[in-house]
N, C-alpha and C positions, 0 to 999 in steps of 0.2 A: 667884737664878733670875730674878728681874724685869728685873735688871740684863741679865741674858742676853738673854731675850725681847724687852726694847725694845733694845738694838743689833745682834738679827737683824731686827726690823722697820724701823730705820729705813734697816739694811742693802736692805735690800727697797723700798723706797719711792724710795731716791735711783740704784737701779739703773731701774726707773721712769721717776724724774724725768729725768735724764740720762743720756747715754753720753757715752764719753770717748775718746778717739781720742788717741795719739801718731804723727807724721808725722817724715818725717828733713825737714828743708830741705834744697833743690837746686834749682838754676837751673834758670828756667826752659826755658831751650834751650840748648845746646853745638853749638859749630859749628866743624869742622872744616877748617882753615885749607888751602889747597896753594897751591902756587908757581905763579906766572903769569909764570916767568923759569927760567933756568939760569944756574949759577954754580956758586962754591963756598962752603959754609960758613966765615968764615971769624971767626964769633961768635954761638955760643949758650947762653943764659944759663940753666943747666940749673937751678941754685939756686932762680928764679922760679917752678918746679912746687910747685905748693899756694900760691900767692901770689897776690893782686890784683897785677897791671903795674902801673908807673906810668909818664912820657913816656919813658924809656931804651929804647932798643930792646930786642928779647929775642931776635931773630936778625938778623945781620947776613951778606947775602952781598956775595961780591966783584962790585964795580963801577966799581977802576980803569981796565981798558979803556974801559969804556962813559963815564965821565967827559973821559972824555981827545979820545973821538970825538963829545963833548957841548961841548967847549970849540974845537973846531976846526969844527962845525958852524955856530958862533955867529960865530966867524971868518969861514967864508963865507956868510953868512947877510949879513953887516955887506958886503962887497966885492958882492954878488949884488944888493944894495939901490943902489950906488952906482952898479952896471952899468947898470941900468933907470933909475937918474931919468937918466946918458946917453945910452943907446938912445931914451927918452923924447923927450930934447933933438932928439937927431939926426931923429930920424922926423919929430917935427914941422915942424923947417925943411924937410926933403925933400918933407913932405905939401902944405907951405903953397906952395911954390917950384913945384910941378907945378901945385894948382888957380889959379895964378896967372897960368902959360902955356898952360895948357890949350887953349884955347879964343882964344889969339893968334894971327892970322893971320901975324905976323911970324914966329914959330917955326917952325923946319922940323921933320917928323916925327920924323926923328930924335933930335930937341931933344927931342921931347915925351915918346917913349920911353924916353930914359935917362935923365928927370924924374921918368918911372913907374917905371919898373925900378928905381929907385934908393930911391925912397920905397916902393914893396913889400917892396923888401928889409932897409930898416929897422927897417918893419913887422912883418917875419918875425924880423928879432936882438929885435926888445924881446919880441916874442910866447914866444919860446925863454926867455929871461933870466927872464920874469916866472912861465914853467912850473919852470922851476929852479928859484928863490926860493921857490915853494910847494911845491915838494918838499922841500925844507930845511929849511923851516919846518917841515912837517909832521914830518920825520924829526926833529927837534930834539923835537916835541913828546913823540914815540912813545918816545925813548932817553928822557926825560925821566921818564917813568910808570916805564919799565923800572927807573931809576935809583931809583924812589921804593919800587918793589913788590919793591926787594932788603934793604928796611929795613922791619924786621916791628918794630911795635910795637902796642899793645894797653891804653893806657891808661887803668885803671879795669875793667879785665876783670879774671876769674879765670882765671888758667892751671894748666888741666888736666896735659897732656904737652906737651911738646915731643918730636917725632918724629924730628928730625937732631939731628947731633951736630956741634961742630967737626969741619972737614977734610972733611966727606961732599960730595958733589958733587947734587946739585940739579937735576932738569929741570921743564919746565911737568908740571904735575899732581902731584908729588912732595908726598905729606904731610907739613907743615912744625909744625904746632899744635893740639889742641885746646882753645877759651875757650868762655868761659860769661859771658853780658851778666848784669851783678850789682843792674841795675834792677829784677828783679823777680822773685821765690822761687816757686818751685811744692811742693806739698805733694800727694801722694796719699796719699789714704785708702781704705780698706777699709770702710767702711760697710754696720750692720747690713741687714736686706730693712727694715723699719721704719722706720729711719733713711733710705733710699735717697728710700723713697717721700712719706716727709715733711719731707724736710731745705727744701726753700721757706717751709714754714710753721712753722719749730722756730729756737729765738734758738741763734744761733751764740758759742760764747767762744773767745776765742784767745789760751793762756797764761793763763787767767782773769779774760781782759777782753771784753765783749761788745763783740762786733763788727759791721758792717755791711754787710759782705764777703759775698758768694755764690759759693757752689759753681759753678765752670766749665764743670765738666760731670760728668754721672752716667752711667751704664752702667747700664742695668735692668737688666740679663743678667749671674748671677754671675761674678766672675774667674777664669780658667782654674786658677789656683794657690790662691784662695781662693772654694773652691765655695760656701760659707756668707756669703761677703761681696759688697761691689757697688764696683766702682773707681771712685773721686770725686778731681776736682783741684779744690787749693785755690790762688789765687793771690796772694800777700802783698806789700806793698812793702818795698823789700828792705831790712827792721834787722833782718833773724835771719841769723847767721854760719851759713854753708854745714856742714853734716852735724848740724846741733842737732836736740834734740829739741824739736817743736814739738808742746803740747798743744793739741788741739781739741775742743770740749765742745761737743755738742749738749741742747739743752735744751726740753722744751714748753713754748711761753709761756702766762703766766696764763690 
């Protein structure tokens, strides 16, 4: 009977002393990937669902077109460069040749005007050539992103879903992924009103190690699903494997 008595007391005493909380681990945030392109599916790597990525891509869309018009832009990008250092060339002698007669009493107007006209016109091919060239440039840049944002990779992430499948066809906005950055664990708890109100001043254990970690946030106001409790995020750095159970001990200090 004493036996009895002291293991309901000391029953009593360490419900008391602590409370104990179990939490699932889950990432902190998940983020919904979508397509900033159109294509076609033409590699997705379904296997990788419930896996950390590593550098292999995990969907691949088609961007032999866009390659092709990536390699011929580059093409004229290289001929568009060599047009302007000679429009360069030419303008300049026409420019130098005019302000040279300008102002000769020897040249007849004539002379003078198709000195001008001829070095404005110069003027106007390198001015065109050089707007070219930066549009090329530019488009070279722009097919370049396209080419990069057709190759979905995610290394070091947790892959949630994969949304496409091979062969599906793909436009801007089309939901491609859901990942989870695996830097940092979030843990909600349900915490007693007691617990809620004093978890600042009460020593934290995690897995039965005291910790130095504080509560993210609290919610005075009970959870819609648990009327009797208070919703608390814990945030952890990330060595607990996603869906574990993570014990949380709160404790009054001495």
């Amino acid at each position: 009977m004493l036996h009895q008595y002291l293991s309901f007391f000391l029953l009593v005493v360490t419900a008391v002393w602590a409370d104990v909380y179990y939490a699932k681990a889950e990432p902190f945030k998940k983020h919904l990937i979508k397509s900033n392109v159109s294509g076609k599916v033409v590699f997705a790597n379904e296997a990788i669902e419930g896996m950390i990525a590593g550098k292999e891509p995990i969907i691949l869309i088609d961007s032999d077109i866009d390659k092709k018009e990536y390699k011929r832009l580059k093409t004229q990008i290289k001929l568009l460069e060599n047009s302007v250092l000679n429009y360069k060339e030419v303008y300049e002698k026409r420019f130098n040749y005019y302000e040279s007669i300008k102002s000769m009493k020897s040249k007849s107007k004539s002379n003078k005007d198709s000195a001008y006209y001829s070095h404005a016109g110069a003027k106007q091919s390198l001015n065109s050539a050089m707007i070219e060239l930066d549009n090329s440039k530019q488009a070279l840049f722009t097919l370049g992103q396209q080419i990069d944002d057709k190759i979905i990779t995610f290394n070091g992430w947790y892959v949630y879903d994969l949304h496409v499948k091979e062969g599906e066809y793909v436009t801007l906005g089309t939901s491609l992924v859901t990942v989870a950055d695996m830097s940092k664990i979030k843990l909600t708890l349900f915490l007693s009103a007691y617990d809620a109100s004093h978890v600042d001043k009460m020593q934290l254990l995690v897995n039965d190690k005291p910790s130095d970690l504080k509560m993210r946030q609290v919610w005075r106001m009970s959870d819609s699903e648990h009327l009797s409790s208070y919703e608390a995020i814990l945030i952890l750095p990330s060595k607990e494997q996603l869906s574990q159970l993570v014990k949380i001990e709160l404790k009054e200090k001495p």
